[in-house]
FIPABA-878825 format. One line per field, with one value per residue (C-alpha): residue number from 1; residue in one letter; x, y, z. Coordinates in nm, 3 decimals. Each point is the difference from the previous one (the first is absolute). Layout:
<nodes>
num: NUM | ... $
residu: A | ... $
X: X | ... $
Y: Y | ... $
Z: Z | ... $
</nodes>
This chain:
<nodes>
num: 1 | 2 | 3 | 4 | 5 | 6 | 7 | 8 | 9 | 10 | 11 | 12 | 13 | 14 | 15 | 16 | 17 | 18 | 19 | 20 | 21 | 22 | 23 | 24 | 25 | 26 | 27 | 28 | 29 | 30 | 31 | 32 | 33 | 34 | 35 | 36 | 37 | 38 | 39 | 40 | 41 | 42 | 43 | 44 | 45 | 46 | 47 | 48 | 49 | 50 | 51 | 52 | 53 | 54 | 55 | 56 | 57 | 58 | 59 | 60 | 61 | 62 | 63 | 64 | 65 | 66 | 67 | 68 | 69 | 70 | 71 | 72 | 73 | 74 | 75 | 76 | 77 | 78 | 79 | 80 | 81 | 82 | 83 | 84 | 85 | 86 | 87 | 88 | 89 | 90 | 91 | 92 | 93 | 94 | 95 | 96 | 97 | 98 | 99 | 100 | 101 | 102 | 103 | 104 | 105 | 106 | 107 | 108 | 109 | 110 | 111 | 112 | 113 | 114 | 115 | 116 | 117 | 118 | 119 | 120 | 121 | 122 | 123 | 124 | 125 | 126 | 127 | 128 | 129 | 130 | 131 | 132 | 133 | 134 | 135 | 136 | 137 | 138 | 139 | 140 | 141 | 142 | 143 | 144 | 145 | 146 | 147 | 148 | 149 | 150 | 151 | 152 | 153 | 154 | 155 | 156 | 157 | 158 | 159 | 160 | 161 | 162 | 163 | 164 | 165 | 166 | 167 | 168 | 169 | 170 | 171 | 172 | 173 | 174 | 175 | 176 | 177 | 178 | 179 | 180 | 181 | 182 | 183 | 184 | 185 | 186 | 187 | 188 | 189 | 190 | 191 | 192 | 193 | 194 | 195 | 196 | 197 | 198 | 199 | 200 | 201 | 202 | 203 | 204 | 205 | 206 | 207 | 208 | 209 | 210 | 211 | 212 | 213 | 214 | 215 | 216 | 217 | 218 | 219 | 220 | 221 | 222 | 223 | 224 | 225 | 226 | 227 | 228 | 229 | 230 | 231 | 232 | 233 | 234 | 235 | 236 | 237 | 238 | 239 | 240 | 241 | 242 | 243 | 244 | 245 | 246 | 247 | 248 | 249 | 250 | 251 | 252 | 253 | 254 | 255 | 256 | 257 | 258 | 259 | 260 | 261 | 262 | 263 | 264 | 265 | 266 | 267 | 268 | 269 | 270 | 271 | 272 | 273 | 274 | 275 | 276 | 277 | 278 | 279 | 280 | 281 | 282 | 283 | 284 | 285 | 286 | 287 | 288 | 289 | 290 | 291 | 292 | 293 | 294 | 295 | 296 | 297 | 298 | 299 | 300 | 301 | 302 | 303 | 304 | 305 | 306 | 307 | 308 | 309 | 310 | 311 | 312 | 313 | 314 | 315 | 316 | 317 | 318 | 319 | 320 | 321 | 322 | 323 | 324 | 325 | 326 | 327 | 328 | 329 | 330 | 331 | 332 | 333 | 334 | 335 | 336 | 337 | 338 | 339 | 340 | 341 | 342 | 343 | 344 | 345 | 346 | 347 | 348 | 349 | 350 | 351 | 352 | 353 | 354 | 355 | 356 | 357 | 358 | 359 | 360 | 361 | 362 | 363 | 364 | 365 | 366 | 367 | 368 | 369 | 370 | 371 | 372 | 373 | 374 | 375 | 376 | 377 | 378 | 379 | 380 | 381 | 382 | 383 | 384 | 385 | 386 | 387 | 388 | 389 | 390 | 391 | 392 | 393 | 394 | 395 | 396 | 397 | 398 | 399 | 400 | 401 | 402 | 403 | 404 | 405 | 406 | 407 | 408 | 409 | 410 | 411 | 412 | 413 | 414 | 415 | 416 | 417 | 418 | 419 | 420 | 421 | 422 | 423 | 424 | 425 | 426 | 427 | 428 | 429 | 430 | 431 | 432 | 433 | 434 | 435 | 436 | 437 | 438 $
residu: X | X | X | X | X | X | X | X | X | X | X | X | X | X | X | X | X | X | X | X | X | X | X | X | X | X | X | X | X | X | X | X | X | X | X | X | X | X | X | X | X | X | X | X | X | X | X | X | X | X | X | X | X | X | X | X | X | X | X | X | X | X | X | X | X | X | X | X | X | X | X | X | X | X | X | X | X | X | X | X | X | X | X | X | X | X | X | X | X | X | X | X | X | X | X | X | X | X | X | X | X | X | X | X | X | X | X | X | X | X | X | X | X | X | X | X | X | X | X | X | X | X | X | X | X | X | X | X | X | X | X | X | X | X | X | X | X | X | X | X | X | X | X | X | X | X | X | X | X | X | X | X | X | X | X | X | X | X | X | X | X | X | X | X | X | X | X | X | X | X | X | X | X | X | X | X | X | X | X | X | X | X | X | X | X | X | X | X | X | X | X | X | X | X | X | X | X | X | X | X | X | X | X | X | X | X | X | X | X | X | X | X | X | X | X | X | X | X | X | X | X | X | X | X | X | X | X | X | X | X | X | X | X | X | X | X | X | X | X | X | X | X | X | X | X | X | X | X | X | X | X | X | X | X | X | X | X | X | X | X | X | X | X | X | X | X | X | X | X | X | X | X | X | X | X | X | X | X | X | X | X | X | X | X | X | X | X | X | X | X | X | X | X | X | X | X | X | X | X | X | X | X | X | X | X | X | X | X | X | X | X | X | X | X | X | X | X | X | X | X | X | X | X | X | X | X | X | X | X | X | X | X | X | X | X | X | X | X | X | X | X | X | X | X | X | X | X | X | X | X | X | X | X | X | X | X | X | X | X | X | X | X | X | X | X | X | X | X | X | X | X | X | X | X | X | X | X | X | X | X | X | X | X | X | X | X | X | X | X | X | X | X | X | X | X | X | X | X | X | X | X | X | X | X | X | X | X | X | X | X | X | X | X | X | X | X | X | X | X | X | X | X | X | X | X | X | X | X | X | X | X | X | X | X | X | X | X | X $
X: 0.000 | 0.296 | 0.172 | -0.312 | -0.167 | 0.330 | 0.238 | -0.253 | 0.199 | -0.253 | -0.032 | -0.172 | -0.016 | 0.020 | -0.156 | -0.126 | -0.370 | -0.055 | 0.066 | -0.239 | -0.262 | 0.225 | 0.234 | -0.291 | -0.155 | 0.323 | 0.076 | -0.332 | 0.051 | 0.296 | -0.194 | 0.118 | -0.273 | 0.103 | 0.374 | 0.079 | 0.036 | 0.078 | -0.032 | 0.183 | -0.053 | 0.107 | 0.170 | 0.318 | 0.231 | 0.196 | -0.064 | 0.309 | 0.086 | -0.139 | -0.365 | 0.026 | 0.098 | -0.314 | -0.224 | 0.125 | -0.042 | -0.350 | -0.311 | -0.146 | -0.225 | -0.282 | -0.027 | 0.126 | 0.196 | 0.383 | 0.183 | 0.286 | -0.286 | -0.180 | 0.320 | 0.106 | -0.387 | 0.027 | 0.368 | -0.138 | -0.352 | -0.086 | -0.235 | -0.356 | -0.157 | -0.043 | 0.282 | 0.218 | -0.043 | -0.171 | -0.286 | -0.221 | -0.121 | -0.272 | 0.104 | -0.269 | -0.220 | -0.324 | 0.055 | -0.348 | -0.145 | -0.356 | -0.192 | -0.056 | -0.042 | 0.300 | 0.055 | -0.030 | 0.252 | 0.248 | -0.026 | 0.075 | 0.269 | 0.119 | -0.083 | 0.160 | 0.310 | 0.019 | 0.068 | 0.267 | -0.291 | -0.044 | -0.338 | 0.056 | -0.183 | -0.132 | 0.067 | -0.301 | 0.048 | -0.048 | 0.304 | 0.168 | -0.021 | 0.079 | 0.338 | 0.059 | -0.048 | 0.352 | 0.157 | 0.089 | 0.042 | -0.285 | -0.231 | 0.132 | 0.326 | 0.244 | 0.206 | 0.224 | -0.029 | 0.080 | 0.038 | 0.052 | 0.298 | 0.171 | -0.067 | -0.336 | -0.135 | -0.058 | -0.380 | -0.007 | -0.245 | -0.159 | 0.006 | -0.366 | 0.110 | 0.247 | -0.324 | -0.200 | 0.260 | 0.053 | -0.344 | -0.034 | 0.269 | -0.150 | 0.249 | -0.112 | 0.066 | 0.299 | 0.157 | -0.042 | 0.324 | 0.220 | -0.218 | 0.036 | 0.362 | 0.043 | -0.206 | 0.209 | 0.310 | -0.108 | 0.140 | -0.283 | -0.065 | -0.145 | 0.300 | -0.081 | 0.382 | -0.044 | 0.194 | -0.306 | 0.160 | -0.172 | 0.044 | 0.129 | -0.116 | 0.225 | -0.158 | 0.237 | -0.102 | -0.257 | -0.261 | 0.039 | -0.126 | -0.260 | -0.196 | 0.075 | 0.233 | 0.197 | 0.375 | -0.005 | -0.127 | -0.189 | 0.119 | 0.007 | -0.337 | -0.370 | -0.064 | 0.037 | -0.313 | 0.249 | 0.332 | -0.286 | -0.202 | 0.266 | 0.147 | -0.322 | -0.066 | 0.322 | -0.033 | -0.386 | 0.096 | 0.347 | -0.233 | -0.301 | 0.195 | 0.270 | -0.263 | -0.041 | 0.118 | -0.123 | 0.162 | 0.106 | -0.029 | 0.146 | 0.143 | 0.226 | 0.111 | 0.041 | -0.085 | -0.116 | 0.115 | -0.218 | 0.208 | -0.198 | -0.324 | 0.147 | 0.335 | 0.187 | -0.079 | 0.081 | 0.190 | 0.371 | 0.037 | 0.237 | -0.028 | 0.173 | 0.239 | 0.375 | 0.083 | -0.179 | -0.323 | -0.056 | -0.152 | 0.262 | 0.295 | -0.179 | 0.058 | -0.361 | -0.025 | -0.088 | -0.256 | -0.125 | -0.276 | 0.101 | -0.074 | 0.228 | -0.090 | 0.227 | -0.099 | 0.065 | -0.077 | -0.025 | 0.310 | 0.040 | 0.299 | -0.092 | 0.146 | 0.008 | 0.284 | 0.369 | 0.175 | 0.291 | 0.347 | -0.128 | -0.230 | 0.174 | 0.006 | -0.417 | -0.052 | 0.241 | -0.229 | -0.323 | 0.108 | 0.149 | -0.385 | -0.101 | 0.004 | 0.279 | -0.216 | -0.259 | 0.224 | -0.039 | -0.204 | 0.046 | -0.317 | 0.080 | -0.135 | 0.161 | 0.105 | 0.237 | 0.103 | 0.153 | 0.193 | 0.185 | 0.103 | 0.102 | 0.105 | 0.227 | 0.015 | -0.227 | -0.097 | -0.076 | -0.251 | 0.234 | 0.257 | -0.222 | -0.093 | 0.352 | 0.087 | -0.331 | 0.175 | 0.305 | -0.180 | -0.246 | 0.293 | -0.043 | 0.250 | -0.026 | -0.136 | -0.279 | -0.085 | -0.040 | -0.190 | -0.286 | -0.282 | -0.128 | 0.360 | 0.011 | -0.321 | 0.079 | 0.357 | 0.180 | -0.086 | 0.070 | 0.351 | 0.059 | -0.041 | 0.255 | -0.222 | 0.124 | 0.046 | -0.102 | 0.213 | 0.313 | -0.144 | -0.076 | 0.387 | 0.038 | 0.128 | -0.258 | 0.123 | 0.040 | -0.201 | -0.186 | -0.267 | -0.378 | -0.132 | 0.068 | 0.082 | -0.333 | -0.219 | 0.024 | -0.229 | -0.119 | -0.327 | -0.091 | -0.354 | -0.097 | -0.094 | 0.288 | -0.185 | 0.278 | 0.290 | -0.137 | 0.060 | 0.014 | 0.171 | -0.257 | 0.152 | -0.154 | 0.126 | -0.051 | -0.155 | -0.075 | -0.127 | -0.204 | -0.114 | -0.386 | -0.033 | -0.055 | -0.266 | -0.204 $
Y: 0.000 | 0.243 | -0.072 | 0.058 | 0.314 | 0.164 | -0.035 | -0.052 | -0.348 | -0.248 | -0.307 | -0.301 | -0.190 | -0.390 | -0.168 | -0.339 | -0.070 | -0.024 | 0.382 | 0.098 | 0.158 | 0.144 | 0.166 | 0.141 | 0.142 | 0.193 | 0.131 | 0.162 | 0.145 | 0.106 | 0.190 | -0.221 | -0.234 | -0.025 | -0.163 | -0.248 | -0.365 | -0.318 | -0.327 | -0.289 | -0.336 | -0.067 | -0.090 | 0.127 | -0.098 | -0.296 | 0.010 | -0.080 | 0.245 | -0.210 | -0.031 | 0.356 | 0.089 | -0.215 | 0.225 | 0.296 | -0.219 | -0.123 | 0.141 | 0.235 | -0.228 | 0.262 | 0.127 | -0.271 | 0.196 | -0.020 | 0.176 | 0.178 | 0.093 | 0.218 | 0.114 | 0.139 | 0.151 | 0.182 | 0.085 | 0.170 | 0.091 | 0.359 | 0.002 | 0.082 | 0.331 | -0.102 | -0.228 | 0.225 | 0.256 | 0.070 | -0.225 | 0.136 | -0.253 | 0.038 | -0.030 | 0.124 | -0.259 | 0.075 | 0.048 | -0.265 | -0.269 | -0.036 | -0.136 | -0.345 | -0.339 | -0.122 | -0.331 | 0.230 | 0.229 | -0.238 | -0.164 | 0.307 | 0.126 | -0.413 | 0.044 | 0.369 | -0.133 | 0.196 | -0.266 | -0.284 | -0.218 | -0.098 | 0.124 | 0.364 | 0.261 | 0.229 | 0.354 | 0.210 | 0.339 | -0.036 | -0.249 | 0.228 | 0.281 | -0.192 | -0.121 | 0.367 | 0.097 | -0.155 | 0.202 | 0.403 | 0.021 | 0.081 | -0.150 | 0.104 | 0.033 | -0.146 | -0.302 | -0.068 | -0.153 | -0.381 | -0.186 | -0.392 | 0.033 | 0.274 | -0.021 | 0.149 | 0.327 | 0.072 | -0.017 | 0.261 | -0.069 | 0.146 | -0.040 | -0.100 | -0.241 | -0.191 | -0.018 | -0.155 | -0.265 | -0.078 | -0.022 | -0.265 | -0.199 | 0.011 | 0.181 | 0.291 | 0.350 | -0.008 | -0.217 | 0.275 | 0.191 | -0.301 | -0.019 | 0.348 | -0.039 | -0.304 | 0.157 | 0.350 | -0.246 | 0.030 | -0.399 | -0.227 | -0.350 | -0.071 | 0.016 | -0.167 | -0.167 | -0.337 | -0.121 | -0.010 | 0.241 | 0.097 | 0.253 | -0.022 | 0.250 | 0.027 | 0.253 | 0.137 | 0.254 | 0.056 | -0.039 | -0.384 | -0.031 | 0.316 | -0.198 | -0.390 | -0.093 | -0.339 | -0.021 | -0.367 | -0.321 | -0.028 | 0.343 | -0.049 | -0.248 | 0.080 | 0.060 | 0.324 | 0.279 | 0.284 | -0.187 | -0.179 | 0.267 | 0.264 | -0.195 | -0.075 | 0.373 | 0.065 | -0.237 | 0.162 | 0.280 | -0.052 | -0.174 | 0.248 | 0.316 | -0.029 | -0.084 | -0.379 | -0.361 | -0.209 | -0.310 | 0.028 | 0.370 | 0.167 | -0.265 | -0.265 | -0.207 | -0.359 | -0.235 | 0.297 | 0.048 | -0.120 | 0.223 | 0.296 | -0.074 | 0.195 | 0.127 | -0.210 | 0.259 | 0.005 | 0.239 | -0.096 | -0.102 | 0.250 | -0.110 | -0.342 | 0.129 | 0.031 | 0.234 | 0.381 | -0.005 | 0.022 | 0.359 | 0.117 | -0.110 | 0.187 | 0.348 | 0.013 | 0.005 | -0.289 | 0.192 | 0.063 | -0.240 | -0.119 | -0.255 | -0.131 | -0.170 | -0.246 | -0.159 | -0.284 | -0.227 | -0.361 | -0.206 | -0.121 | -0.254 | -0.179 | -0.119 | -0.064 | 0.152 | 0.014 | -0.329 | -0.043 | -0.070 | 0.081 | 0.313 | 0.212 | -0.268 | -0.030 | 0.373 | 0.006 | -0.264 | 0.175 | 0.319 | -0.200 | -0.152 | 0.383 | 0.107 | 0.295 | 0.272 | -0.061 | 0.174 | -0.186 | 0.134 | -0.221 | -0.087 | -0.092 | -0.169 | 0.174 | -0.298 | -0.036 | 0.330 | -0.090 | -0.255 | 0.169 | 0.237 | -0.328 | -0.198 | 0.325 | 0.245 | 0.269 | 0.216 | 0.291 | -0.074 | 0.160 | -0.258 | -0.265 | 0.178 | 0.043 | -0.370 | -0.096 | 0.169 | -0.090 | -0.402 | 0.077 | -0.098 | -0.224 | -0.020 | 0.273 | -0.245 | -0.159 | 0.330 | 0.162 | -0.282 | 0.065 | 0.124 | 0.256 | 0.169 | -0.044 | 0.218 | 0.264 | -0.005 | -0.049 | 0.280 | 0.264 | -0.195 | 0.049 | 0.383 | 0.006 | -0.024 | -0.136 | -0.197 | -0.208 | 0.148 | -0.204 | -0.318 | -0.020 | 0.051 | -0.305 | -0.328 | -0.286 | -0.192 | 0.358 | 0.003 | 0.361 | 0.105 | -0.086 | 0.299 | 0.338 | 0.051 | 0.293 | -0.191 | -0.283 | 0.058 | -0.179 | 0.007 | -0.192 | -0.163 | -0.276 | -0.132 | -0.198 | -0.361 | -0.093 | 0.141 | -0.080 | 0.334 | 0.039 | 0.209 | 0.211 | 0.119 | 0.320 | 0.351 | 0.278 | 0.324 | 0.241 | 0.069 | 0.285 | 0.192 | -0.150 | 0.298 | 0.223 | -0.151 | 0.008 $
Z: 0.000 | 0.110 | -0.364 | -0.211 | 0.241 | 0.119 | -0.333 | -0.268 | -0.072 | -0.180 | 0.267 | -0.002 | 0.356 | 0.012 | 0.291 | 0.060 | -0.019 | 0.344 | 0.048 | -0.282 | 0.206 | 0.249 | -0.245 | -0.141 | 0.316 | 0.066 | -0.376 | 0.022 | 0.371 | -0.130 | -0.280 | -0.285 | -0.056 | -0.377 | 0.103 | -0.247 | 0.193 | -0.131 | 0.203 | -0.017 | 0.232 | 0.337 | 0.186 | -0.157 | 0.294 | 0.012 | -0.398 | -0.246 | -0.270 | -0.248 | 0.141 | 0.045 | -0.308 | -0.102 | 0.197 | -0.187 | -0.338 | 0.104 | 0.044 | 0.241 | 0.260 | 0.027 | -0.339 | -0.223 | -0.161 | -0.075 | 0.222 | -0.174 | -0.226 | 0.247 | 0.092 | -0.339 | 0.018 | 0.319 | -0.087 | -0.370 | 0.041 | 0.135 | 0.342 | -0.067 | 0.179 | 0.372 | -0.001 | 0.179 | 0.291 | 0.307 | 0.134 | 0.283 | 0.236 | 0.241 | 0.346 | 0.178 | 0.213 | 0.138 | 0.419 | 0.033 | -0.167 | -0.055 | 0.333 | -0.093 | 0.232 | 0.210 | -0.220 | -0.365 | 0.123 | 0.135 | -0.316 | -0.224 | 0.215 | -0.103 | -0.399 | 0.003 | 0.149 | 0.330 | 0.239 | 0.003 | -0.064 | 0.382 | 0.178 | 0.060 | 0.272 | -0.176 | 0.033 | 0.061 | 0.055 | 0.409 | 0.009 | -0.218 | 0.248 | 0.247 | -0.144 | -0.117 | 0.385 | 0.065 | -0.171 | 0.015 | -0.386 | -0.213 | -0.203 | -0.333 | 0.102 | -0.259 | 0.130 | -0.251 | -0.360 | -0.075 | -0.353 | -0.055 | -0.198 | -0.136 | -0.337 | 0.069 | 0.156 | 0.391 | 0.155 | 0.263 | 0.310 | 0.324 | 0.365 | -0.044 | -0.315 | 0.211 | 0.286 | -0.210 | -0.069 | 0.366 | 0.058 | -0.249 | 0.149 | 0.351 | 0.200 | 0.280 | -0.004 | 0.273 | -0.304 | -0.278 | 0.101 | -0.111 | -0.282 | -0.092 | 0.041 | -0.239 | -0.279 | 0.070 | -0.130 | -0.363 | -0.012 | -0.144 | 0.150 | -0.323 | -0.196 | -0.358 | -0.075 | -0.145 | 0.265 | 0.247 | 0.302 | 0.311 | 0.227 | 0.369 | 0.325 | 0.317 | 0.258 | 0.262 | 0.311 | 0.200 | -0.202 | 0.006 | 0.352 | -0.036 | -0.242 | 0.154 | -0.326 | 0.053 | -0.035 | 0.201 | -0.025 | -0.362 | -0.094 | -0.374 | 0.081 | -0.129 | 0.433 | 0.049 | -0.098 | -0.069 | -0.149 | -0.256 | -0.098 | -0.028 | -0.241 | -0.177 | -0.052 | -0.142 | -0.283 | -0.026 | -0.040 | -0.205 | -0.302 | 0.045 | 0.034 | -0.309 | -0.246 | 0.029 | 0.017 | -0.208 | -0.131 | -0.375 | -0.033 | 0.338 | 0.182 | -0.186 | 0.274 | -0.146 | 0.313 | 0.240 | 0.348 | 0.321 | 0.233 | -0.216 | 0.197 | 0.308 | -0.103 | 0.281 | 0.285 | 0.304 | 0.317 | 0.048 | 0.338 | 0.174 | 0.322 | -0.003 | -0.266 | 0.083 | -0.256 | -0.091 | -0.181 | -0.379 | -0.013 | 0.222 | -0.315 | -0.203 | 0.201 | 0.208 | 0.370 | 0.277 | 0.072 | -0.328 | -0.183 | -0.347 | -0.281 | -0.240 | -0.322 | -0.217 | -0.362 | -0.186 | 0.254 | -0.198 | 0.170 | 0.360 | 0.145 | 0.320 | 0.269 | 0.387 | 0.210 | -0.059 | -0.013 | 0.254 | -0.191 | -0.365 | 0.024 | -0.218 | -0.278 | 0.090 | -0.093 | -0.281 | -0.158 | 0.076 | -0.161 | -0.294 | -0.052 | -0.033 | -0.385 | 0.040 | -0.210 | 0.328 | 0.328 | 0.354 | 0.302 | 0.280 | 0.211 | 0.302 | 0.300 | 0.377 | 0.037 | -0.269 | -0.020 | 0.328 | -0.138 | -0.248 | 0.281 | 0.186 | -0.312 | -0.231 | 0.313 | -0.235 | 0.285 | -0.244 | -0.299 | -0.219 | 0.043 | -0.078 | -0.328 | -0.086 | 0.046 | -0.211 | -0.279 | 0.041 | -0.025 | -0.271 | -0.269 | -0.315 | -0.297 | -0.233 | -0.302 | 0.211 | 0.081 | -0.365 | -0.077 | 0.149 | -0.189 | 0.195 | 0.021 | -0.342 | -0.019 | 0.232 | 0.107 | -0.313 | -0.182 | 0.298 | -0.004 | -0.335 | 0.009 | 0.280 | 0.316 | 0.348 | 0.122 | -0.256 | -0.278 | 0.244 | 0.020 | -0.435 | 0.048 | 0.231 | -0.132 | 0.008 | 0.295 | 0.226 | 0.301 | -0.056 | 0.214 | -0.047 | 0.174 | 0.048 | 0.380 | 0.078 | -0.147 | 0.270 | 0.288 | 0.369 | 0.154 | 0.333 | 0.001 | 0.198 | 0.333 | 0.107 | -0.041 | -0.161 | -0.185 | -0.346 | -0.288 | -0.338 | -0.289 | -0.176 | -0.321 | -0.046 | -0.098 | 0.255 | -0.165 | 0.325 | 0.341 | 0.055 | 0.337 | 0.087 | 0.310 | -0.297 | -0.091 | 0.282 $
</nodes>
């Protein structure tokens, strides 16, 4: 689109069929509804050069038509009026539905694809208030803005939008700070990559124990009213409030995630932790009342404890089982956390971050062989970017580094059961101040 709008290059895009009606949806949101695209089959992936060379030789799958044919075409032939140019799109919603029964109107908020297709409360205009009474903010005061990918345009949304979404996902008014604060992020939990990511919620301060959040026993468990519905409204609101997610056309995530049904929330649990709390890395207060939100949340390694002679070897392996575009954040049990004190002497968090990094190694050709670095990490080498521009200089057999060291993180969660914890591989994006939205 940038080649064809921006330099007046003629362009023809080539995707694979499965991205025809998404890549149509954003050409025209981009105001180029007339882009010439050309579709070829999928999967391409894993694909020699010879059966892809037969996809460009062969036919397009949804028009029958050869391909290199419609390329020449949209490559030759001028665009017709209304090809090119701006498109206005109607983003205005009515505040209230029409009164109808209870069952009709849970069923269109279902068909209009409001809800994650669980049973929903719905939001009259009494709950609404309500949930607005939590907060000091306004009705129509603008939150922040929120897209699914950024290929296309940013919804913007209210303080009353975001209330309707958390009434629909059951949570009370003393949770709508948190809620405000998560949608204030601009980060979607709706993400549409075709890699299926979820979103994860830590909650630090105060506020954890003002409105009965659980950073124990069952923490990241469907038991707690605030930790589940919190979570719930986020992803509400993320697919309502950027302008959808819906399967094939804004959302492309090939298997789907289930962690997206509540964005793994939950409170970190300060008080048993040996180290400082998560908000307070990131430059906020004790005292102050925070949430934190990563993405990409789609790989986990599992464990229980630290093993006695051969713990280091133990981790090693877990973080080797991580794919190395997807950085580490360490969930840990109290319990455990203890025992790397007792086990590698980290007394500070920081020290255990540096030694994860210092483990997280895998020779240089294993690395580059991966398909998502190959997607994302390759080209940013190639144009001189480190600390990846080093490692394309390492020899195959070079241990090189699979993460970049501040984009490793530790949370304690857990009620000391037992010392079991897991590696989340998910990529922090920010943590924002929640006593500013009360």
């Amino acid at each position: 689109m940038t080649i064809e709008a921006k330099y007046g290059v003629p362009t023809v895009a080539v995707h694979t069929d499965k991205f025809d009606r998404v890549v149509g949806s954003v050409a025209a949101t981009n105001g180029m509804a007339g882009l010439r695209q050309v579709f070829v089959p999928q999967p391409v992936m894993g694909k020699s050069p010879r059966e892809l060379r037969a996809y460009v030789d062969g036919m397009n799958p949804l028009t029958g038509r050869p391909v290199m044919q419609e390329v020449i075409e949209g490559l030759t032939q001028p665009f017709a009026d209304g090809d090119l140019g701006p498109v206005e799109f109607d983003r205005a919603t009515p505040r209230l539905v029409e009164p109808d029964t209870e069952e009709n109107l849970r069923r269109l908020f279902l068909e209009r694809n409001w809800t994650d297709t669980l049973p929903i409360v719905l939001p009259t205009e009494e709950r609404v208030t309500a949930m607005l009474a939590a907060t000091r903010r306004k009705p129509d005061e603008v939150v922040g803005r929120m897209r699914p990918t950024h290929f296309r345009e940013a919804w913007e949304y209210t303080v009353e939008k975001v209330a309707v979404n958390a009434v629909m996902a059951g949570a009370r008014p003393e949770y709508f700070p948190v809620i405000l604060a998560l949608a204030a992020t601009g980060v979607s939990a709706r993400g549409s990559t075709t890699s299926s990511m979820a979103a994860m919620v830590v909650v630090n301060g105060r506020i954890r124990h003002d409105i009965g959040m659980n950073a124990g026993t069952g923490a990241m468990a469907p038991y707690n009213h605030a930790n589940a519905t919190i979570g719930r409204a986020y992803g509400l609101l993320s697919q309502n409030l950027q302008g959808g997610s819906v399967p094939g056309l804004t959302y492309m995530g090939s298997q789907g995630n289930n962690y997206a049904y509540n964005s793994v929330t939950f409170a970190e649990n300060e008080e048993r932790s040996p180290w400082e709390p998560f908000h307070v890395q990131h430059g906020f207060r004790l005292t102050d009342s925070a949430v934190s939100v990563f993405t990409g949340c789609r790989a986990t390694a599992f464990t229980l404890g630290l093993r006695e002679k051969h713990w280091r070897e133990h981790v090693r392996n877990l973080l080797r089982g991580l794919d190395p575009h997807i950085p580490p954040t360490l969930l840990l049990d109290p319990i455990t956390a203890r025992q790397f004190i007792d086990r590698g002497g980290f007394t500070r968090k920081e020290a255990l971050i540096d030694w994860l990094y210092d483990t997280a190694r895998m020779p240089a050709g294993e690395y580059w062989d991966y398909q998502l670095v190959q997607n994302y990490i390759y080209p940013r080498a190639t144009f001189g970017e480190e600390p990846w521009a080093s490692k394309l200089k390492a020899a195959p057999d070079e241990l090189i580094s699979m993460f970049r060291r501040e984009d490793i993180h530790v949370v304690i969660v857990g009620g000391e059961t037992n010392g079991y914890w897991r590696i989340m591989g998910c990529t922090y994006q920010k943590t924002v101040s929640v006593d500013e939205w009360r």
